[in-house]
C-alpha positions as protocol buffer text, in pm:
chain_id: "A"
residue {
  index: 1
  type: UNK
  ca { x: -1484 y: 227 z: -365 }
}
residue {
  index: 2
  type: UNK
  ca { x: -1471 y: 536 z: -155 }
}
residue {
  index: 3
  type: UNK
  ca { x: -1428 y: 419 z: 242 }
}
residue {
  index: 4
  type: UNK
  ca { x: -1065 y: 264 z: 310 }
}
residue {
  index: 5
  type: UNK
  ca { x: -946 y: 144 z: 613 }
}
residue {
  index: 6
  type: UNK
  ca { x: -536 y: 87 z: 664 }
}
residue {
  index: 7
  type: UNK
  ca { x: -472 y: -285 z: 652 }
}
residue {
  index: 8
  type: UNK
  ca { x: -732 y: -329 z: 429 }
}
residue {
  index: 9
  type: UNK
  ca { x: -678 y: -567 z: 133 }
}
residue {
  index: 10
  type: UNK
  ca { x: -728 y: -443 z: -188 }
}
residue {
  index: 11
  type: UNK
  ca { x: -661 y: -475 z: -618 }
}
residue {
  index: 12
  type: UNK
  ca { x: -571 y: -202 z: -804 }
}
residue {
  index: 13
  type: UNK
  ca { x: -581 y: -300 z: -1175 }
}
residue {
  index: 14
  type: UNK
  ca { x: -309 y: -575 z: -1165 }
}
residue {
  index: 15
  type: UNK
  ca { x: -188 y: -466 z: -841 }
}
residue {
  index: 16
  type: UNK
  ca { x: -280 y: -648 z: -503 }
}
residue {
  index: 17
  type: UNK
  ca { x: -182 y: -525 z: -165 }
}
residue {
  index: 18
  type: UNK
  ca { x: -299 y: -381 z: 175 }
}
residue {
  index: 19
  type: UNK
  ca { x: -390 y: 31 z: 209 }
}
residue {
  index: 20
  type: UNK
  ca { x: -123 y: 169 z: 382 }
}
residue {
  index: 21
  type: UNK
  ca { x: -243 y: 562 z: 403 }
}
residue {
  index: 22
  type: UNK
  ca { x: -523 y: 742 z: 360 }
}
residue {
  index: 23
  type: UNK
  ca { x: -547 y: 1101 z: 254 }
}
residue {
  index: 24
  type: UNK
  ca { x: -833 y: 1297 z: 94 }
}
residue {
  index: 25
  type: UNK
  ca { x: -659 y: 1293 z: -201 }
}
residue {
  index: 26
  type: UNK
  ca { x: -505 y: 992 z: -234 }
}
residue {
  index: 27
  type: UNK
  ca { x: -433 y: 630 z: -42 }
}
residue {
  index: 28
  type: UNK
  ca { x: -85 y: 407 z: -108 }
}
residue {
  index: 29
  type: UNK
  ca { x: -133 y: 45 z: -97 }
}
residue {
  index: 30
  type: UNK
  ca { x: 134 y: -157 z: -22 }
}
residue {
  index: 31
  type: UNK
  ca { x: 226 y: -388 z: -277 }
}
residue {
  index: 32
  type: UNK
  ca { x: 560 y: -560 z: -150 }
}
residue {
  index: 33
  type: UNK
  ca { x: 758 y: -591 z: 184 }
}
residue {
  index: 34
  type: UNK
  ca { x: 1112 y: -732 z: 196 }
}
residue {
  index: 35
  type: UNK
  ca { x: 1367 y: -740 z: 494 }
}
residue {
  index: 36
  type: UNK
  ca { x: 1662 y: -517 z: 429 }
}
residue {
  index: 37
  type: UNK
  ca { x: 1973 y: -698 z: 466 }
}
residue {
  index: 38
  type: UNK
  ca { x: 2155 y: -720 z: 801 }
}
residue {
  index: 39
  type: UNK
  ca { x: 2484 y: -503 z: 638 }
}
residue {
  index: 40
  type: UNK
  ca { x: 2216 y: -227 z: 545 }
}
residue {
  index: 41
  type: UNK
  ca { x: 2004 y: -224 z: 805 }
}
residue {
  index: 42
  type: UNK
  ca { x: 2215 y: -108 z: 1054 }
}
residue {
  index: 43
  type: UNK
  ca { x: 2176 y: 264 z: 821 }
}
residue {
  index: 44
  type: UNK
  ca { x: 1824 y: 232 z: 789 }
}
residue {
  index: 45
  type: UNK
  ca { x: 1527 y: 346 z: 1060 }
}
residue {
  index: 46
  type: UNK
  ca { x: 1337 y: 14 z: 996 }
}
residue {
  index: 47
  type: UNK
  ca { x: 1451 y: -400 z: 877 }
}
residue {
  index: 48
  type: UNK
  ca { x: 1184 y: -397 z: 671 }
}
residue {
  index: 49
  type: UNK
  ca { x: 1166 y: -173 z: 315 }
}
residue {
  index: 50
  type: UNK
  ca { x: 792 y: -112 z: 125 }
}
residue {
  index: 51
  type: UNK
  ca { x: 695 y: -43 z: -290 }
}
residue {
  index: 52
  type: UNK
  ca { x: 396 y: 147 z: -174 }
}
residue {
  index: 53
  type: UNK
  ca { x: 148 y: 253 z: -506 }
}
residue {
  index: 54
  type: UNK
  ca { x: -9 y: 548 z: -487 }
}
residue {
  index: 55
  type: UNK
  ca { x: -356 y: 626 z: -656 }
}
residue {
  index: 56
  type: UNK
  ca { x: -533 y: 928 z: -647 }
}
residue {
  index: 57
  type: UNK
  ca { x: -876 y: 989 z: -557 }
}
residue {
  index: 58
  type: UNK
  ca { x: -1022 y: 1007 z: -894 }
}
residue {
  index: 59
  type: UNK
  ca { x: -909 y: 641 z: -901 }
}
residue {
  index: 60
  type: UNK
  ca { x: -1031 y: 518 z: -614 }
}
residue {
  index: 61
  type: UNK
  ca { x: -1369 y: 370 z: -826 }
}
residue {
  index: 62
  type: UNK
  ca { x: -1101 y: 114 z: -980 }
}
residue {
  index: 63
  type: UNK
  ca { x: -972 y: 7 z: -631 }
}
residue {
  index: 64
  type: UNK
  ca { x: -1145 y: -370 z: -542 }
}
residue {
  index: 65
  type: UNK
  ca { x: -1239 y: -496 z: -164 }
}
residue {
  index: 66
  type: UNK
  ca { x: -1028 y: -814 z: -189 }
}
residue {
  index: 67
  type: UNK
  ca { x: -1292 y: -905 z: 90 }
}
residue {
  index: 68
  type: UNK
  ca { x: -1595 y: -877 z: -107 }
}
């Protein structure tokens, strides 16, 4: 798979999630999103926190359309 779009939902090898950026070198998906705890959050810039994956282009043949 070569054309991404962010939101998109995709599988990389065990690995489901939605592409979160696209680079010509690489894409992240993100694979989990969890609120940050109200004591936290008042340091952080966002409530929510992500586990992005990155893969690099030379992967991007093992990355599945969830759609398809």
């Amino acid at each position: 798979m070569n054309e991404f779009f962010p939101g998109q939902s995709v599988t990389y090898r065990e690995h489901s999630g939605k592409v979160n950026f696209i680079d010509n070198d690489y894409i992240t998906i993100t694979i989990k999103e969890y609120c940050i705890p109200s004591e936290d959050a008042q340091y952080c810039k966002r409530n929510c926190a992500q586990v992005n994956l990155l893969v690099f282009r030379n992967y991007w043949h093992e990355v599945l359309d969830n759609e398809k």
